[in-house]
C-alpha positions as CSV (number, residue, x, y, z in Angstrom):
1,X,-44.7,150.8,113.1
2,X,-42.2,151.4,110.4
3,X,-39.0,151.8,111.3
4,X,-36.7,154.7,109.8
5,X,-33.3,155.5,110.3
6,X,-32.4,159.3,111.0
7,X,-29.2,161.2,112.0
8,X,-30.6,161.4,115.8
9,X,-30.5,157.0,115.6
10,X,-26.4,157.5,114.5
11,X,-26.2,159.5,117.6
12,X,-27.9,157.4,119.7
13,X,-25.7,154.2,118.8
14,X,-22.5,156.7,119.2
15,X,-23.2,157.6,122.7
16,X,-24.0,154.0,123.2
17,X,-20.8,152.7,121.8
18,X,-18.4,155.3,123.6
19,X,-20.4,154.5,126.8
20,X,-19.8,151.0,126.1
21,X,-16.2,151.7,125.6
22,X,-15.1,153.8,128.4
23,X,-17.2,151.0,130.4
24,X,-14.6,148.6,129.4
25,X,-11.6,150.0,128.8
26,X,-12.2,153.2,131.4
27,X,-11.8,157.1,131.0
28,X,-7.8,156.8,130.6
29,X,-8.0,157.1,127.0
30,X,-9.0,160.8,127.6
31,X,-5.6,161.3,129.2
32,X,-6.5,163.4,131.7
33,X,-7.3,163.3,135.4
34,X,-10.4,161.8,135.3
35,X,-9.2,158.4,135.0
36,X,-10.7,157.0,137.8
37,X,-14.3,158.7,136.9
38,X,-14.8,155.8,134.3
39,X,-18.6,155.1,136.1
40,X,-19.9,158.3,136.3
41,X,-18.9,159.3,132.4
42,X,-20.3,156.0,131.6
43,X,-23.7,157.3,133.2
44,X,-23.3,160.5,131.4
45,X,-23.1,159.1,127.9
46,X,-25.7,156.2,129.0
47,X,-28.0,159.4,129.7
48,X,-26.8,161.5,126.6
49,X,-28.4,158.3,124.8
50,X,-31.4,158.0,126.1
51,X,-32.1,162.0,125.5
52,X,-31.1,161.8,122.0
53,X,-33.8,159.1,121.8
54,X,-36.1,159.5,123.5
55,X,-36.2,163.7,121.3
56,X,-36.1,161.1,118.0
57,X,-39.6,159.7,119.1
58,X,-41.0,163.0,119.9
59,X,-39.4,164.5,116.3
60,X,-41.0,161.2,114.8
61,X,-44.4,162.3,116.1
62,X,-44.4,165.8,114.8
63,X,-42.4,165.4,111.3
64,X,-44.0,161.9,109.2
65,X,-42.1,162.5,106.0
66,X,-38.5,161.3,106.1
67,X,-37.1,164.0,104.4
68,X,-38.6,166.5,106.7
69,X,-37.4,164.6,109.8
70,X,-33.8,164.6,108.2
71,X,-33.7,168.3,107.5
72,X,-35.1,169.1,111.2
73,X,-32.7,166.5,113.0
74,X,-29.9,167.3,111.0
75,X,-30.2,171.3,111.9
76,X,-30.6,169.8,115.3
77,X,-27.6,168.7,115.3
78,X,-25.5,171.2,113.6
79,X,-27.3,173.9,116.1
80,X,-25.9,171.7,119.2
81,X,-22.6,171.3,117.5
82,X,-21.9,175.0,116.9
83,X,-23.3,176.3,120.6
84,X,-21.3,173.1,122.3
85,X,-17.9,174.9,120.2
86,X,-18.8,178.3,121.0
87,X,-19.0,177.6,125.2
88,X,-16.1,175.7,125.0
């Protein structure tokens, strides 16, 4: 299996890191009052991670040219960034 970095593996190591981080230093950092919810945000971003890998495997599957998986995943992502901006 050759192995190919996409934008969905960034994404995956950044969930992993900030879960990481608010595991260790705790939710205070967001400065608001869900400081003592460091656990369960931990969880979240644990499980944000292992959806944004486990949809790279399945995007491997259908797109074998790198390019092509690049273009998809980075759509992906600018399509989740603009709905997640216009709920909030």
């Amino acid at each position: 299996m050759k192995f190919r970095i996409t934008p969905l593996n960034f994404g995956t190591a950044f969930f992993l890191v900030l879960a990481v981080y608010i595991w260790l230093y705790g939710a205070k950092i967001t400065g608001s009052k869900y400081e003592h919810w460091s656990g369960t945000i931990t969880i979240i971003f644990l499980l944000f991670a292992f959806v944004v890998s486990f949809l790279d495997i399945m995007l491997r599957n259908f797109f074998p040219k790198t390019k092509t998986l690049w273009i998809v995943e980075l759509s992906f992502i600018t399509l989740t960034t603009i709905i997640f901006l216009l709920v909030k």
